[in-house]
mmCIF file as Biopython writes it, N, C-alpha, C and O atoms, coordinates in Angstrom:
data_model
#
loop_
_atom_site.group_PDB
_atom_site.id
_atom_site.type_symbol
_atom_site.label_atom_id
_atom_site.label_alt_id
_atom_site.label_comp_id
_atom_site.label_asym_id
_atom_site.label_entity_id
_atom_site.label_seq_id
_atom_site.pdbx_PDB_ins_code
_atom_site.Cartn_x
_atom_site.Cartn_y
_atom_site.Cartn_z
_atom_site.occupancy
_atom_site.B_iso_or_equiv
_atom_site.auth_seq_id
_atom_site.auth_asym_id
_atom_site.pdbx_PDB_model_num
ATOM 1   N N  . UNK A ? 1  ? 25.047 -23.853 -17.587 1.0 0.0 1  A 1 
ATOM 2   C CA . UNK A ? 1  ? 24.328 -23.186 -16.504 1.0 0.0 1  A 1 
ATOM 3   C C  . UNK A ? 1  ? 25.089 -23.415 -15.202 1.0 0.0 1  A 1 
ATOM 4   O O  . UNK A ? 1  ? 25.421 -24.561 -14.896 1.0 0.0 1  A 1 
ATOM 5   N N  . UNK A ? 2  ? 25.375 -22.388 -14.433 1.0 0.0 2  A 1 
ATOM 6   C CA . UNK A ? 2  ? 26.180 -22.624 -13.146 1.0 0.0 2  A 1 
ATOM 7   C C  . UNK A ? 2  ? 25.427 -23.008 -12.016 1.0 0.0 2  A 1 
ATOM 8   O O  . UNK A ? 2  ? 24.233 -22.729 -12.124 1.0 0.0 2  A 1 
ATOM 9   N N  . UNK A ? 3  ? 25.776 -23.594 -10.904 1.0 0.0 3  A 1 
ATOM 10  C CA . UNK A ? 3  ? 25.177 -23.773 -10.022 1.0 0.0 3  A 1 
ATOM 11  C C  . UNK A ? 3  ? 23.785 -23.054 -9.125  1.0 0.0 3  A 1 
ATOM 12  O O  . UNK A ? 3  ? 22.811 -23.537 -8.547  1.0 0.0 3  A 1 
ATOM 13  N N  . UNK A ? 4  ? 24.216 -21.871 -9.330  1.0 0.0 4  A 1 
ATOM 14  C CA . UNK A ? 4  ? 23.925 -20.658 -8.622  1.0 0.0 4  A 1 
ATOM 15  C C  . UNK A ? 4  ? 22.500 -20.467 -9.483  1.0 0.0 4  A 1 
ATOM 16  O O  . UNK A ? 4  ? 21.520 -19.964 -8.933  1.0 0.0 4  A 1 
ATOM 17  N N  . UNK A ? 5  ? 22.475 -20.791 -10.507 1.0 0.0 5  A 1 
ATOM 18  C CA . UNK A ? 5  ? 21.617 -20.060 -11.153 1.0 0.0 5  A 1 
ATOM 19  C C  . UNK A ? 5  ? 19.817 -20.828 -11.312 1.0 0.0 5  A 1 
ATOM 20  O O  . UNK A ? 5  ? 19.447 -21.997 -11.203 1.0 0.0 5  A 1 
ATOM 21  N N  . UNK A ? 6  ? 19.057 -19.565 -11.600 1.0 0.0 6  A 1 
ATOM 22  C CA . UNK A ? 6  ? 17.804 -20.248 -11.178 1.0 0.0 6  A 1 
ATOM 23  C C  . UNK A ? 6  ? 17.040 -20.854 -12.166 1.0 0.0 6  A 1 
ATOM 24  O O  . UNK A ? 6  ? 17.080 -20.317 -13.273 1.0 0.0 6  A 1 
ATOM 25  N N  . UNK A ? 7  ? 16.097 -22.218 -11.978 1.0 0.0 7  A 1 
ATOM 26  C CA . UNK A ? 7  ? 15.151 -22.614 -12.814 1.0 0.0 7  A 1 
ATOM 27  C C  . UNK A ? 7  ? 14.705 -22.053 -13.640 1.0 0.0 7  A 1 
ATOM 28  O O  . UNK A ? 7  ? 14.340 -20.954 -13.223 1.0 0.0 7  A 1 
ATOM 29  N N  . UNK A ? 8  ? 14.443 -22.225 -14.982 1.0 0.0 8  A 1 
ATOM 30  C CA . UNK A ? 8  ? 13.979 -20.886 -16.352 1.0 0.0 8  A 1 
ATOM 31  C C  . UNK A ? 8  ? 12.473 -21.594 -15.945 1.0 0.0 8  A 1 
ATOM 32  O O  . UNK A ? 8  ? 12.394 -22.382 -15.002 1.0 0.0 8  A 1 
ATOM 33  N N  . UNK A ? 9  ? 11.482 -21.274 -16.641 1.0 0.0 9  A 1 
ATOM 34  C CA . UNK A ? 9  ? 10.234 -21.658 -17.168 1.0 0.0 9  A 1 
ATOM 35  C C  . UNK A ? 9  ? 9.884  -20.522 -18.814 1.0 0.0 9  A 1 
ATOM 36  O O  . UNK A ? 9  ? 10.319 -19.377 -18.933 1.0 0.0 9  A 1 
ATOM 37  N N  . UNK A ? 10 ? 9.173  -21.128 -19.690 1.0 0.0 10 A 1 
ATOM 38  C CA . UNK A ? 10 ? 9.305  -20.829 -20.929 1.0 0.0 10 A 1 
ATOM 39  C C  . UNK A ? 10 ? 7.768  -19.636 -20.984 1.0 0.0 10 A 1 
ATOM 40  O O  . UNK A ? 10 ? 6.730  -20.177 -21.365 1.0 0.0 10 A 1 
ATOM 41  N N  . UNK A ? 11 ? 7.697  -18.374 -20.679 1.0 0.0 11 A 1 
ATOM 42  C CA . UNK A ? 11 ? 6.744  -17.711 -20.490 1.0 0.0 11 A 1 
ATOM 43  C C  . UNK A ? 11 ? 6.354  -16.427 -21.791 1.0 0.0 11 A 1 
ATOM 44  O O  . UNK A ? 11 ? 6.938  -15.350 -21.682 1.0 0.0 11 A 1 
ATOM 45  N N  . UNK A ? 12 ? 5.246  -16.653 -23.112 1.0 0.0 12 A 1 
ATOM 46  C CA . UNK A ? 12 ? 5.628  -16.136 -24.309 1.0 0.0 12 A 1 
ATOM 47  C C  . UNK A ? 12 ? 6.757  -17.163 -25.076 1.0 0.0 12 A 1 
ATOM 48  O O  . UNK A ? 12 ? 7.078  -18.348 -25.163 1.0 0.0 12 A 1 
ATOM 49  N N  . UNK A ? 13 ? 7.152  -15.649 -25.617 1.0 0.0 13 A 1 
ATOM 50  C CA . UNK A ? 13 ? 8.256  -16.411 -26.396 1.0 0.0 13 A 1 
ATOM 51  C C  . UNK A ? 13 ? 9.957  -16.267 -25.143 1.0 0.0 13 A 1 
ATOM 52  O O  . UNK A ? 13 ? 11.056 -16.102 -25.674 1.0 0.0 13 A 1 
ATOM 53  N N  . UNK A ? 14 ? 9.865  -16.338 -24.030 1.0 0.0 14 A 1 
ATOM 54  C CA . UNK A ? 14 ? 10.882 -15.836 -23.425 1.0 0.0 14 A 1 
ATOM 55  C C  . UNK A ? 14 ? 11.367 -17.046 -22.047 1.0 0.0 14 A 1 
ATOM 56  O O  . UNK A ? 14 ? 10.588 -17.692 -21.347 1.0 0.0 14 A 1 
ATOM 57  N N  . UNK A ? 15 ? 12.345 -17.046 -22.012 1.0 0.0 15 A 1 
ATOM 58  C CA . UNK A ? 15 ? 13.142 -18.184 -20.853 1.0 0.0 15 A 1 
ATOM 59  C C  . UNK A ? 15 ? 12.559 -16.895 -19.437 1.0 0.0 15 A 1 
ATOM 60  O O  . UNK A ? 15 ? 12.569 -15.683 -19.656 1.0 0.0 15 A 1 
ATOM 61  N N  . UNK A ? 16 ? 12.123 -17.477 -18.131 1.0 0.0 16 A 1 
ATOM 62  C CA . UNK A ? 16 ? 12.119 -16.428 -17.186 1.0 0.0 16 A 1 
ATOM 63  C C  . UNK A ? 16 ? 12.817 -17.172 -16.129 1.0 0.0 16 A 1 
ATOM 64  O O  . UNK A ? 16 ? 12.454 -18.317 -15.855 1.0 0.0 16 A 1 
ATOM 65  N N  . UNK A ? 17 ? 13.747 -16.631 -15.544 1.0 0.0 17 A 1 
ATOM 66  C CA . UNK A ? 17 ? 14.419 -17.546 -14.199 1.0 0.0 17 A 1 
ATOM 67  C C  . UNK A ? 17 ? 13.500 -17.029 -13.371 1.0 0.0 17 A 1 
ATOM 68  O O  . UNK A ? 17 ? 13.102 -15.868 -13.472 1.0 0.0 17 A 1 
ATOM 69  N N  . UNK A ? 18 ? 12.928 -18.197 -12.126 1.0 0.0 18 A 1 
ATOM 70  C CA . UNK A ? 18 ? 11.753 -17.718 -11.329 1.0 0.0 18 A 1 
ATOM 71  C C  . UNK A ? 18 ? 13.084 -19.077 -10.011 1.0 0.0 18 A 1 
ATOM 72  O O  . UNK A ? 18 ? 13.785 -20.084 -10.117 1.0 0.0 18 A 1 
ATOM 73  N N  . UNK A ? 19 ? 12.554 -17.902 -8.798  1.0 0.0 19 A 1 
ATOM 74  C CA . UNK A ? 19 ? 13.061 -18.577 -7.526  1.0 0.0 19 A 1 
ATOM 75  C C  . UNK A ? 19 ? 12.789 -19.266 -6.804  1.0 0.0 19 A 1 
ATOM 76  O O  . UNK A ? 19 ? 12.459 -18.747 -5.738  1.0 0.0 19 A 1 
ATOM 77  N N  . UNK A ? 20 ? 12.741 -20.668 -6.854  1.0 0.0 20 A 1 
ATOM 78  C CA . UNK A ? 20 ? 11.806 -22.029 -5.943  1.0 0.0 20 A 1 
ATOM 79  C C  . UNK A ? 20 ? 11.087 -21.279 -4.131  1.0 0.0 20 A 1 
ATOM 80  O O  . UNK A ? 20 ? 9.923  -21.330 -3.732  1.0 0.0 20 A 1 
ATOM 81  N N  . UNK A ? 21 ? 12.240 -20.698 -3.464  1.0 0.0 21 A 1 
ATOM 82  C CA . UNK A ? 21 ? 11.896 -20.425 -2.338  1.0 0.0 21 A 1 
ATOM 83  C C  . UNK A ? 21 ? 10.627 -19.219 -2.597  1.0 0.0 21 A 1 
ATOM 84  O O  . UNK A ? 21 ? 9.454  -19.422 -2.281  1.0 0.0 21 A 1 
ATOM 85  N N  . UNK A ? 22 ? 11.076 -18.083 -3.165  1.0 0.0 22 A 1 
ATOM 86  C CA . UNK A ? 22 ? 10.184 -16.658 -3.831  1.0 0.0 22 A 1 
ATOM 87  C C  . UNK A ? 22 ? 8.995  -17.191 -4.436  1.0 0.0 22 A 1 
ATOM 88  O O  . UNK A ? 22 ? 8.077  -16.374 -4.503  1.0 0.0 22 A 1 
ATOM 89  N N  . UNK A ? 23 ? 8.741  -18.415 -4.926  1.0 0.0 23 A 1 
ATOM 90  C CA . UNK A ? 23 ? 7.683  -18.966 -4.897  1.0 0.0 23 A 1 
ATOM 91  C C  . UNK A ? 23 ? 6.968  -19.833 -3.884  1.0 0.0 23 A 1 
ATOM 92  O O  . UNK A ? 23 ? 5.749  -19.864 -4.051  1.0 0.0 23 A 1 
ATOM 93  N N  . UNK A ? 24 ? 7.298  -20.333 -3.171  1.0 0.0 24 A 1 
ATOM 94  C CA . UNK A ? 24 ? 7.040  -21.084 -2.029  1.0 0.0 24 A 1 
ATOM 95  C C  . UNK A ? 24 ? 5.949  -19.871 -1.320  1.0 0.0 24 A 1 
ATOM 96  O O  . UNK A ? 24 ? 4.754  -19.935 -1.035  1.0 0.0 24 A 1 
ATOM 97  N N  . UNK A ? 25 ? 7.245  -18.463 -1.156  1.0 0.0 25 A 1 
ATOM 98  C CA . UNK A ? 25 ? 6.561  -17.175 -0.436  1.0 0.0 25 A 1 
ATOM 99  C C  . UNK A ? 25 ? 5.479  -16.858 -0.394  1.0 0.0 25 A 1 
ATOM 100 O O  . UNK A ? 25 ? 4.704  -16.734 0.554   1.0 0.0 25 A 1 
ATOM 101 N N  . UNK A ? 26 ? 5.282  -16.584 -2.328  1.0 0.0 26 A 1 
ATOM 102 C CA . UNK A ? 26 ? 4.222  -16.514 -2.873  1.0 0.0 26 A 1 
ATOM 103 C C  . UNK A ? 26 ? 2.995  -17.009 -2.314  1.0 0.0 26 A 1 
ATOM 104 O O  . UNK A ? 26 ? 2.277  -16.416 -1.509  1.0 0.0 26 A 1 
ATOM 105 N N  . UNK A ? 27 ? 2.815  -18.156 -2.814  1.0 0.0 27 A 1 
ATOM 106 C CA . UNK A ? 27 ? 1.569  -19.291 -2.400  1.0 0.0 27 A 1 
ATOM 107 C C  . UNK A ? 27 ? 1.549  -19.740 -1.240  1.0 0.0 27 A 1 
ATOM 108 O O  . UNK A ? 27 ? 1.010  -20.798 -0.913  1.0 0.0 27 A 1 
ATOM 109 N N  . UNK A ? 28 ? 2.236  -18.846 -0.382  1.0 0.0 28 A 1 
ATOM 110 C CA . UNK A ? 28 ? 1.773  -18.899 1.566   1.0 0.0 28 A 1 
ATOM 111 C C  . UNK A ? 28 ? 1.465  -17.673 1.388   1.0 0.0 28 A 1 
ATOM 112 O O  . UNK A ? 28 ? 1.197  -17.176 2.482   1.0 0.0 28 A 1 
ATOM 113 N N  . UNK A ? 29 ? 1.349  -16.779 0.372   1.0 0.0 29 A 1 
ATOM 114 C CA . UNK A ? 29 ? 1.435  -15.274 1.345   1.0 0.0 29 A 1 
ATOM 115 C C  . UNK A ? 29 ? 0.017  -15.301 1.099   1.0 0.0 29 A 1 
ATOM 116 O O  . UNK A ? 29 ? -0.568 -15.650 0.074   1.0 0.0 29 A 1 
ATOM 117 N N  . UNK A ? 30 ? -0.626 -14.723 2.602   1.0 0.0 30 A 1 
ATOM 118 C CA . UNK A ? 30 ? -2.191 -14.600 2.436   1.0 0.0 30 A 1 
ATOM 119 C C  . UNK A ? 30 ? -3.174 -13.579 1.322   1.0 0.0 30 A 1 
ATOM 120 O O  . UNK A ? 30 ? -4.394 -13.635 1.169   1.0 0.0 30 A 1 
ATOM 121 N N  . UNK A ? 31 ? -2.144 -12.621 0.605   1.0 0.0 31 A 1 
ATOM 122 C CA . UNK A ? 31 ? -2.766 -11.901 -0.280  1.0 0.0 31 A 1 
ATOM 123 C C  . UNK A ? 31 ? -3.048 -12.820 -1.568  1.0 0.0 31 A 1 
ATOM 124 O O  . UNK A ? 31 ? -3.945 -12.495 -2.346  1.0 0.0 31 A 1 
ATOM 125 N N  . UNK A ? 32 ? -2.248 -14.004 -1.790  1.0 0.0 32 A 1 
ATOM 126 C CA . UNK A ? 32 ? -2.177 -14.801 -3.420  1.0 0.0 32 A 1 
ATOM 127 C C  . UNK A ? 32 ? -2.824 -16.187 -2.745  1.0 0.0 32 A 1 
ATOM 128 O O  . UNK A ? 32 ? -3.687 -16.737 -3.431  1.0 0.0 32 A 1 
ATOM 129 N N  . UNK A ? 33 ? -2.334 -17.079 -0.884  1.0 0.0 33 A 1 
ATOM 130 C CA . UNK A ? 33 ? -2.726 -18.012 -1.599  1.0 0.0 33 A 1 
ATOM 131 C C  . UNK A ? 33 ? -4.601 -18.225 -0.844  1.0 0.0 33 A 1 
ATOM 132 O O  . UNK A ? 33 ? -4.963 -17.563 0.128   1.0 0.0 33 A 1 
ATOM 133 N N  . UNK A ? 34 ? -5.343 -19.053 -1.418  1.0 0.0 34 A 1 
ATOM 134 C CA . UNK A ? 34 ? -6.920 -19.137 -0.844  1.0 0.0 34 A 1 
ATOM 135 C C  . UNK A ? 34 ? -7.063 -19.828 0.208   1.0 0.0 34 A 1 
ATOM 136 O O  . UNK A ? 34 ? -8.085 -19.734 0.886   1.0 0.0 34 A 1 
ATOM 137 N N  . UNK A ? 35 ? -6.054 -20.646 0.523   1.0 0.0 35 A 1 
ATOM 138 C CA . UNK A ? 35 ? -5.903 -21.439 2.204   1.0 0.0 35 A 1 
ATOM 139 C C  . UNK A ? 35 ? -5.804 -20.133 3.261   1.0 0.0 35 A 1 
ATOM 140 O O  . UNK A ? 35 ? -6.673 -19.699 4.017   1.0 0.0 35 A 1 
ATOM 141 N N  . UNK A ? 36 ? -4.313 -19.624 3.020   1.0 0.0 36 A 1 
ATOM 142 C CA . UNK A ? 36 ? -4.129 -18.802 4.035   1.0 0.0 36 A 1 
ATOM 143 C C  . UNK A ? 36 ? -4.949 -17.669 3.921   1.0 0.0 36 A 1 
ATOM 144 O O  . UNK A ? 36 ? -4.478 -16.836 4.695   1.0 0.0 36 A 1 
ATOM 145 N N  . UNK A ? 37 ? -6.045 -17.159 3.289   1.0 0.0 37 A 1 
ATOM 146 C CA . UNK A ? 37 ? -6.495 -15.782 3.550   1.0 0.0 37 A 1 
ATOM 147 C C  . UNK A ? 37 ? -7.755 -16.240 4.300   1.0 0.0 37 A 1 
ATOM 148 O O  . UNK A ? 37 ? -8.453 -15.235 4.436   1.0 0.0 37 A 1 
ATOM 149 N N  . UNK A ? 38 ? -8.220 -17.062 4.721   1.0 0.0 38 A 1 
ATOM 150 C CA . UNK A ? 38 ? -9.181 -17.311 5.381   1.0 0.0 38 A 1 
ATOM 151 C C  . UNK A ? 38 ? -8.783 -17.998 6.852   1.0 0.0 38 A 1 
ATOM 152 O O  . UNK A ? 38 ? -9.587 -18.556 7.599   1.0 0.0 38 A 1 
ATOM 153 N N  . UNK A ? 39 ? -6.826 -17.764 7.182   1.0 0.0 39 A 1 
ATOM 154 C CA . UNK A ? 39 ? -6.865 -18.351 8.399   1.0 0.0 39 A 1 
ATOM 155 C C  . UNK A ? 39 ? -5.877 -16.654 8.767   1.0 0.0 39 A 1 
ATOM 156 O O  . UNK A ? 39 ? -5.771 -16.226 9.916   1.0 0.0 39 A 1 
ATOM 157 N N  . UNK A ? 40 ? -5.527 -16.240 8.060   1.0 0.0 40 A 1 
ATOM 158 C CA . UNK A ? 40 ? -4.714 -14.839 8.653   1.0 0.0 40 A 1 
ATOM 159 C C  . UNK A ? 40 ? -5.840 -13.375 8.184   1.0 0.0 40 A 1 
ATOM 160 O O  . UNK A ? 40 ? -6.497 -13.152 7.168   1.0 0.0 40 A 1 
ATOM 161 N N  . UNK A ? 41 ? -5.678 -12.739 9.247   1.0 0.0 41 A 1 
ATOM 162 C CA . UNK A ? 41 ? -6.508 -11.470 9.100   1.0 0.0 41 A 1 
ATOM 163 C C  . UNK A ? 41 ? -5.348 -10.555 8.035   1.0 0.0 41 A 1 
ATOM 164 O O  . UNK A ? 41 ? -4.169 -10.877 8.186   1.0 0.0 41 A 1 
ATOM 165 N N  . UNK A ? 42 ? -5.602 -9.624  7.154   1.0 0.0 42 A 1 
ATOM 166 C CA . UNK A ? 42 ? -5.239 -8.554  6.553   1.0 0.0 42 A 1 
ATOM 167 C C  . UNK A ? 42 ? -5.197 -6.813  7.069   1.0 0.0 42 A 1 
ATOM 168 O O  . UNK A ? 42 ? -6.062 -6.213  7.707   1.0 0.0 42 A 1 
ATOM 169 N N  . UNK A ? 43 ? -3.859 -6.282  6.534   1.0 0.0 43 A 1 
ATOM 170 C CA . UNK A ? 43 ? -4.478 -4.581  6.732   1.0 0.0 43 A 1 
ATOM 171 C C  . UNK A ? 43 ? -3.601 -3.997  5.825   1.0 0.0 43 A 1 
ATOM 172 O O  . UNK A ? 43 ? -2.506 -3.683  6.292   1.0 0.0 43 A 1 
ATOM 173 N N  . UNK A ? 44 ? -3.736 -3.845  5.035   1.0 0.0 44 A 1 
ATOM 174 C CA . UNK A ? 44 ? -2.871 -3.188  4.001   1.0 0.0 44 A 1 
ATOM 175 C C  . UNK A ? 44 ? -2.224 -1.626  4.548   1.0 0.0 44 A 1 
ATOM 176 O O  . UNK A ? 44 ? -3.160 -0.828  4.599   1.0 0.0 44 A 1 
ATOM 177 N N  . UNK A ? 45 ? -0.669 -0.865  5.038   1.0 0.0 45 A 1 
ATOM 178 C CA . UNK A ? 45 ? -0.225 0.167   4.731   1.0 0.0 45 A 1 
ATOM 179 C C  . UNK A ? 45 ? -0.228 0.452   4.041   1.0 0.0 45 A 1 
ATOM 180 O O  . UNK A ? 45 ? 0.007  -0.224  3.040   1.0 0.0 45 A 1 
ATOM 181 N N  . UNK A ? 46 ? -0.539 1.870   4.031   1.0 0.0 46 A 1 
ATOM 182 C CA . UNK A ? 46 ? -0.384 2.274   2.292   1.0 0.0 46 A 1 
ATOM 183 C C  . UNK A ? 46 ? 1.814  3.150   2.767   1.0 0.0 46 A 1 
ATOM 184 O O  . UNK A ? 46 ? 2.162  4.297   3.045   1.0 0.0 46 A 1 
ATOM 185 N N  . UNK A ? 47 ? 2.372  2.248   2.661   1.0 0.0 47 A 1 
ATOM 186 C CA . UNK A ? 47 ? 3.845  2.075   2.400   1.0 0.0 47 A 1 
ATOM 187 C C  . UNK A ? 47 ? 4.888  2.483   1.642   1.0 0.0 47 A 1 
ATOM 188 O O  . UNK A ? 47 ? 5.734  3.376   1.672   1.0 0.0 47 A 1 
ATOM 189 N N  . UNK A ? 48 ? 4.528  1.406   0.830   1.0 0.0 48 A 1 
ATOM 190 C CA . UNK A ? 48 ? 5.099  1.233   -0.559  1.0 0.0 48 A 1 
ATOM 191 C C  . UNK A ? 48 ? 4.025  1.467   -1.692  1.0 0.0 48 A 1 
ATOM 192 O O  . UNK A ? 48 ? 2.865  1.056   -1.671  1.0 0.0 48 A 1 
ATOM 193 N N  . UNK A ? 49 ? 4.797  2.405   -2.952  1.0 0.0 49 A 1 
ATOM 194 C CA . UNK A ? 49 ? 3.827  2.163   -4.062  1.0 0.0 49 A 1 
ATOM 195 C C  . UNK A ? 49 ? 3.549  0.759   -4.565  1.0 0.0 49 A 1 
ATOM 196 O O  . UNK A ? 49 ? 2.648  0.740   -5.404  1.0 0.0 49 A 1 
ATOM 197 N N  . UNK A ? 50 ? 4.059  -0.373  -4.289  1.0 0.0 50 A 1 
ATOM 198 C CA . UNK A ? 50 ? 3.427  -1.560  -4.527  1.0 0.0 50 A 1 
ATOM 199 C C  . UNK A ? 50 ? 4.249  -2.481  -3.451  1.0 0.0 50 A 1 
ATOM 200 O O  . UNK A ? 50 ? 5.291  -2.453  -2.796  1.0 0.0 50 A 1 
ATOM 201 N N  . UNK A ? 51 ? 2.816  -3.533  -3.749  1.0 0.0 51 A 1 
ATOM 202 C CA . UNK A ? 51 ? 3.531  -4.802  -2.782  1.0 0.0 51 A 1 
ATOM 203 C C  . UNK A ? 51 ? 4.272  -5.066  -2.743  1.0 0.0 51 A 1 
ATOM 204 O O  . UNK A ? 51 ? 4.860  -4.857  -3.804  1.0 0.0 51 A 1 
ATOM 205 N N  . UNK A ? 52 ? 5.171  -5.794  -1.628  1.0 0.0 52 A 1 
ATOM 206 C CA . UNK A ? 52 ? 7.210  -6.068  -1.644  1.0 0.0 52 A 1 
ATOM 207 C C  . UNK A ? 52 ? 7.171  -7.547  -0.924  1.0 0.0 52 A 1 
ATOM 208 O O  . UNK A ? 52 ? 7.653  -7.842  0.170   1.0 0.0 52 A 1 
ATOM 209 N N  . UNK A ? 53 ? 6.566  -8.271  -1.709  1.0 0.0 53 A 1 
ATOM 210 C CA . UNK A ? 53 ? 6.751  -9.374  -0.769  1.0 0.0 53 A 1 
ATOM 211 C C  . UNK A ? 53 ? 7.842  -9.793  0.243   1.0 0.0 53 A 1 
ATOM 212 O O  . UNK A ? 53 ? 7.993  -10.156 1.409   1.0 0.0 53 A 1 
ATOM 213 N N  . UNK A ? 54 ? 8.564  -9.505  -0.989  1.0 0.0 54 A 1 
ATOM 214 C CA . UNK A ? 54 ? 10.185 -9.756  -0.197  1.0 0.0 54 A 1 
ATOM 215 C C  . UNK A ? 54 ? 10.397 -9.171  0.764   1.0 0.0 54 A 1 
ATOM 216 O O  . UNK A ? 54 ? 11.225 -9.578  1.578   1.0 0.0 54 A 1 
ATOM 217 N N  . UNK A ? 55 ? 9.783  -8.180  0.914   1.0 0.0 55 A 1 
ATOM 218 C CA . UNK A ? 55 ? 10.462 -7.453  2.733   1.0 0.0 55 A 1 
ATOM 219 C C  . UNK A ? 55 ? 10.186 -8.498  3.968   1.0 0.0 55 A 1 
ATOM 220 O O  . UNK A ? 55 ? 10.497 -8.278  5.139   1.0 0.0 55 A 1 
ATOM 221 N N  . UNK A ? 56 ? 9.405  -9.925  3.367   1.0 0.0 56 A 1 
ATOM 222 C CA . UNK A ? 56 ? 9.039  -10.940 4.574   1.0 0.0 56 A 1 
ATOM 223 C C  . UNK A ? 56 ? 8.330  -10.618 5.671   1.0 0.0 56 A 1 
ATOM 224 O O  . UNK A ? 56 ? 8.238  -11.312 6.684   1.0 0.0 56 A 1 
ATOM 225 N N  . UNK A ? 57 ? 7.682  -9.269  5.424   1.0 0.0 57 A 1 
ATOM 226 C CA . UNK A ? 57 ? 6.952  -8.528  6.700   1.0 0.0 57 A 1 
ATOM 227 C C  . UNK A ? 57 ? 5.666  -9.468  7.062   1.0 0.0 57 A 1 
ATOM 228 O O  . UNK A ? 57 ? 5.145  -9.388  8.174   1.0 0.0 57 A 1 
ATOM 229 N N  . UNK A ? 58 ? 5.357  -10.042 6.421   1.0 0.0 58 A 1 
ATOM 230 C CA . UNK A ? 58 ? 3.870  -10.687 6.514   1.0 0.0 58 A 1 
ATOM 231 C C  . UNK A ? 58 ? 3.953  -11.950 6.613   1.0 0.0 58 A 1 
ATOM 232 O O  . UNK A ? 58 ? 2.941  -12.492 7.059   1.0 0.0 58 A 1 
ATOM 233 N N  . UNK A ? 59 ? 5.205  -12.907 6.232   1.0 0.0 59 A 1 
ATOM 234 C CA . UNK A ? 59 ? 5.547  -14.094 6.153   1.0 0.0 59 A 1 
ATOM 235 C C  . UNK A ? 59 ? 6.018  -14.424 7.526   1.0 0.0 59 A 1 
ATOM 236 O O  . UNK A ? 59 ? 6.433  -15.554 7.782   1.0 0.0 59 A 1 
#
């Protein structure tokens, strides 16, 4: 495994590389985690056909 490369976790029958920081994101972002949705207000665009966390717009 090279440096570069990300943590597996064993999900099914399948290895999934998942991203320490892209998770961090996750469980701050006020839509997933239950701390922050009761200290940040919400408004959903309708934008994108689905959520993009990654665009960091909300983070």
């Amino acid at each position: 495994m090279s440096e570069n490369a990300y943590p597996t976790a064993k999900v099914g029958d399948q290895e999934v590389p998942w991203d320490p920081e892209q998770l961090r994101k996750i469980r701050e972002h006020p839509c997933f985690s239950e701390k922050a949705c009761h200290r940040f207000g919400r408004m959903h665009l309708a934008v994108a056909p689905r959520c993009n966390i990654q665009c960091n717009y909300c983070i």
